[in-house]
N, CA and C atoms as a LAMMPS dump frame, in Angstrom:
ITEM: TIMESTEP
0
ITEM: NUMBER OF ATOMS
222
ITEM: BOX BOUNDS ff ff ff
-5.0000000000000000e+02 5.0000000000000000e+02
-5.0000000000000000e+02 5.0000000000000000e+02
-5.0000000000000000e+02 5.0000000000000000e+02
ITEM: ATOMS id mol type element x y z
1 1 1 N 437.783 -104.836 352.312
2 1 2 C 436.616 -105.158 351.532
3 1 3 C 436.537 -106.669 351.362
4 2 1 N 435.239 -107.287 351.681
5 2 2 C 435.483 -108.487 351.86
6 2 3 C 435.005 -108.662 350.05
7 3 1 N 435.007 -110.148 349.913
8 3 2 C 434.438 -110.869 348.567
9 3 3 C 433.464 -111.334 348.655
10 4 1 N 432.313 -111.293 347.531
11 4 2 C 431.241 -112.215 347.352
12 4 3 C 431.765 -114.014 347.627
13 5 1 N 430.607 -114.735 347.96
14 5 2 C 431.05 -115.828 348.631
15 5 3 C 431.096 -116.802 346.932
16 6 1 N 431.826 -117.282 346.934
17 6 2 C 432.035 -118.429 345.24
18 6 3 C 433.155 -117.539 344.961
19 7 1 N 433.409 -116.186 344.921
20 7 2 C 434.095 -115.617 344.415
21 7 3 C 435.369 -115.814 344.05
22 8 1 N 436.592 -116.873 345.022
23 8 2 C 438.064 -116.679 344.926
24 8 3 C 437.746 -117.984 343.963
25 9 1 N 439.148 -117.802 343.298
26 9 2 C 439.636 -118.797 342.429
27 9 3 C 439.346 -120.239 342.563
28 10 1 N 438.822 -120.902 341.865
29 10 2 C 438.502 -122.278 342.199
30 10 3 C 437.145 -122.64 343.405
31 11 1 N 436.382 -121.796 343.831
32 11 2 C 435.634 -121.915 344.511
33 11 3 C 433.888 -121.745 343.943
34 12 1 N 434.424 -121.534 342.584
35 12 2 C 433.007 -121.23 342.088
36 12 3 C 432.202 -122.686 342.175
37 13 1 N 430.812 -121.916 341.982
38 13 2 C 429.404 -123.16 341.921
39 13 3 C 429.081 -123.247 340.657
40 14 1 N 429.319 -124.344 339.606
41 14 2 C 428.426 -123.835 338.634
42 14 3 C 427.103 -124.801 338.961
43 15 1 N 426.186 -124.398 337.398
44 15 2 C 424.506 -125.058 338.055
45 15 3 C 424.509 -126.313 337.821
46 16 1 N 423.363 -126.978 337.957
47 16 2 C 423.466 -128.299 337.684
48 16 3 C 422.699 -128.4 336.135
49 17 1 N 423.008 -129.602 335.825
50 17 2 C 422.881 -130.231 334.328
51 17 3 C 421.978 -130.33 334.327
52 18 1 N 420.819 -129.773 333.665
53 18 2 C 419.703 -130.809 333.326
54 18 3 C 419.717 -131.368 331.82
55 19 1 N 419.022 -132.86 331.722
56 19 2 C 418.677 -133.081 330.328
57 19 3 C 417.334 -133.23 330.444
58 20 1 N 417.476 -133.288 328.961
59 20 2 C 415.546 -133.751 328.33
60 20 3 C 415.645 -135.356 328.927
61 21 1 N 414.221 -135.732 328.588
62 21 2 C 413.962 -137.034 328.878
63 21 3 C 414.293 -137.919 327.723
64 22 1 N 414.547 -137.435 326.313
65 22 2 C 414.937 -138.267 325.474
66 22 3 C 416.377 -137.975 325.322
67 23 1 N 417.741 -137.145 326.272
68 23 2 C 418.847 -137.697 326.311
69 23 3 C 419.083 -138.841 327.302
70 24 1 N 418.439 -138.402 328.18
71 24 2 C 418.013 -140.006 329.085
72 24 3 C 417.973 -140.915 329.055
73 25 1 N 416.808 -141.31 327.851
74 25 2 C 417.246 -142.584 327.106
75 25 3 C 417.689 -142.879 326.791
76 26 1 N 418.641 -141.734 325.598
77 26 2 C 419.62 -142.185 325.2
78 26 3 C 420.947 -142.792 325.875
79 27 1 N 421.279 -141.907 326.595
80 27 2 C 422.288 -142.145 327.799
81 27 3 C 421.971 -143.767 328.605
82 28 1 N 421.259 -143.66 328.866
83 28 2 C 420.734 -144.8 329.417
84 28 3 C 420.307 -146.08 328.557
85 29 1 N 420.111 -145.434 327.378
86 29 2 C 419.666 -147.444 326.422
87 29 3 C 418.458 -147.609 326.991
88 30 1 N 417.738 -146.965 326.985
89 30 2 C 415.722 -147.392 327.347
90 30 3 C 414.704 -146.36 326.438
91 31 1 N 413.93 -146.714 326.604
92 31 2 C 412.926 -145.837 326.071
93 31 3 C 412.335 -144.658 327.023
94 32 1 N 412.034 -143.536 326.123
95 32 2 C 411.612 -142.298 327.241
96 32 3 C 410.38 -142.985 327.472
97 33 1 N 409.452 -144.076 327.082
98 33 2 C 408.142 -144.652 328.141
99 33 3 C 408.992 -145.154 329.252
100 34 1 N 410.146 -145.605 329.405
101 34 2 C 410.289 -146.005 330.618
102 34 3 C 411.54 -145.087 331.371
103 35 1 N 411.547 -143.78 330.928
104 35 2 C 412.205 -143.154 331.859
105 35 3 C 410.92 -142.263 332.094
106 36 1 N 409.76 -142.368 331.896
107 36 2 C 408.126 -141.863 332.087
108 36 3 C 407.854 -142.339 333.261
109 37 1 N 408.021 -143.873 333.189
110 37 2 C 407.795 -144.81 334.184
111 37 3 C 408.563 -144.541 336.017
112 38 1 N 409.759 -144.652 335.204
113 38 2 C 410.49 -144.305 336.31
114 38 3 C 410.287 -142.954 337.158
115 39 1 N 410.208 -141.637 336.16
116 39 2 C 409.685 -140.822 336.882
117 39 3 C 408.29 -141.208 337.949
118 40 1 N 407.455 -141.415 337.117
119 40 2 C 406.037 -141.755 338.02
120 40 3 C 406.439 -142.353 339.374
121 41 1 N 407.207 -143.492 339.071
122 41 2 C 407.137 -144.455 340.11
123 41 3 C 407.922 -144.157 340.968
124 42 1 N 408.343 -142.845 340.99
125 42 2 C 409.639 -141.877 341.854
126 42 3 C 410.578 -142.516 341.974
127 43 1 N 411.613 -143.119 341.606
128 43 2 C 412.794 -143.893 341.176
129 43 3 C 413.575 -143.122 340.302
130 44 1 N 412.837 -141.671 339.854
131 44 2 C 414.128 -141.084 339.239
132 44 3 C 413.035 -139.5 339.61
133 45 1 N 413.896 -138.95 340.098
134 45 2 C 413.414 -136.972 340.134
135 45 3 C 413.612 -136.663 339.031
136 46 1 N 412.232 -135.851 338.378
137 46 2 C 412.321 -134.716 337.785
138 46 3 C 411.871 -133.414 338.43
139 47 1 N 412.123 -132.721 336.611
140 47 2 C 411.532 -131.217 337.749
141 47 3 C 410.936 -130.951 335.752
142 48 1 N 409.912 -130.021 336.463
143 48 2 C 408.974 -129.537 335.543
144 48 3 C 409.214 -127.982 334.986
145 49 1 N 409.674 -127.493 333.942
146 49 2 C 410.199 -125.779 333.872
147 49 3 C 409 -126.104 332.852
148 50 1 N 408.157 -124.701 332.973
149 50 2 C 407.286 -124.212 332.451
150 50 3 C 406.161 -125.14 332.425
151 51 1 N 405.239 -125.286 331.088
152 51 2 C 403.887 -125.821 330.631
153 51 3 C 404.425 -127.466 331.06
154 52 1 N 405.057 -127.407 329.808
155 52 2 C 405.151 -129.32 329.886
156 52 3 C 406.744 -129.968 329.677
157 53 1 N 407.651 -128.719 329.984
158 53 2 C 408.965 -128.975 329.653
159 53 3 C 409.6 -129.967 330.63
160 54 1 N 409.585 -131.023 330.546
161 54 2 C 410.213 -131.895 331.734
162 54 3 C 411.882 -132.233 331.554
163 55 1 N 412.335 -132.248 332.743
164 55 2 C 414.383 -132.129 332.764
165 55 3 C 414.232 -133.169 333.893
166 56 1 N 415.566 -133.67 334.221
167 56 2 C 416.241 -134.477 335.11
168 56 3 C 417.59 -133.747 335.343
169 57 1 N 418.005 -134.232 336.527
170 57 2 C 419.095 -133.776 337.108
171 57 3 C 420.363 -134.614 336.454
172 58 1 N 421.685 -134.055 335.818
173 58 2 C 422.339 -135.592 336.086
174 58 3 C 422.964 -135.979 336.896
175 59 1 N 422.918 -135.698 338.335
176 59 2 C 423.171 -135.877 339.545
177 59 3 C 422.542 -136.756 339.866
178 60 1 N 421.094 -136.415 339.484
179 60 2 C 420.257 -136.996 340.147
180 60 3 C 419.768 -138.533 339.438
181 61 1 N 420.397 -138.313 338.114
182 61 2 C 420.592 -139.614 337.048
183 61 3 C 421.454 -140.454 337.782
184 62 1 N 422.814 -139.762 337.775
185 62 2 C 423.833 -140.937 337.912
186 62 3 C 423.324 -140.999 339.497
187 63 1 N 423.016 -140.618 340.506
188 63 2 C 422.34 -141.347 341.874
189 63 3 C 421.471 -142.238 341.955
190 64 1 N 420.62 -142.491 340.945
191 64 2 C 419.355 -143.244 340.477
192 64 3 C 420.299 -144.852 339.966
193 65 1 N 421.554 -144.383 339.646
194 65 2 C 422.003 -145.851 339.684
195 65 3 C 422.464 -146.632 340.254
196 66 1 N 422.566 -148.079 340.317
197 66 2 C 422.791 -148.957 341.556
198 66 3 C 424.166 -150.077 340.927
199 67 1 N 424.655 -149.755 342.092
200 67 2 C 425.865 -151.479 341.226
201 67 3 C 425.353 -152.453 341.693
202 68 1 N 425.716 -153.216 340.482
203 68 2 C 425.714 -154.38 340.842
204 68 3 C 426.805 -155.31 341.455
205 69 1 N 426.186 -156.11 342.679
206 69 2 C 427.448 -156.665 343.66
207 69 3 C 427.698 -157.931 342.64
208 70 1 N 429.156 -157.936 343.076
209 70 2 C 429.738 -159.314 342.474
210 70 3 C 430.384 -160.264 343.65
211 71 1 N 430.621 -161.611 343.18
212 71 2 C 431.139 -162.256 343.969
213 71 3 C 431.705 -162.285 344.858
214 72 1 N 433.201 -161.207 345.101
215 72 2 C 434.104 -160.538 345.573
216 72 3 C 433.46 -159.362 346.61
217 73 1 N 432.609 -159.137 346.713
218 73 2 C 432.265 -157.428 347.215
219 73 3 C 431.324 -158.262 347.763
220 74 1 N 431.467 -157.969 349.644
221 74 2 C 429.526 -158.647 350.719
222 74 3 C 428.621 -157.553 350.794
């Protein structure tokens, strides 16, 4: 009998995170007008559940960020 696939020990998927747009800000130190912004200007994915419930990934948060190069690093 074989196993469902995720099934053995340590192989599970869990789902991904979403937050609201005002942990966002928070997390981030901006205002939800400019994590508004960012959505619009597609620089950050959302996704829309239901009427007007808007989420972000935090995958897709922490990918949306960029380092900054320093002296040391071409």
């Amino acid at each position: 009998m074989t196993k469902p696939a995720g099934s053995a020990a340590g192989n599970t998927v869990s789902p991904p995170t979403y937050l609201t747009l005002e942990q966002v800000a928070q997390i981030t130190e901006q205002s939800v007008m400019t994590i508004r912004r960012r959505i619009a200007d597609g620089t950050l994915p959302a996704y829309r559940f239901g009427g007007r419930n808007i989420r972000i990934k935090l995958d897709d948060l922490e990918a949306a960020a960029r380092r900054i190069p320093n002296a040391g690093t071409g």
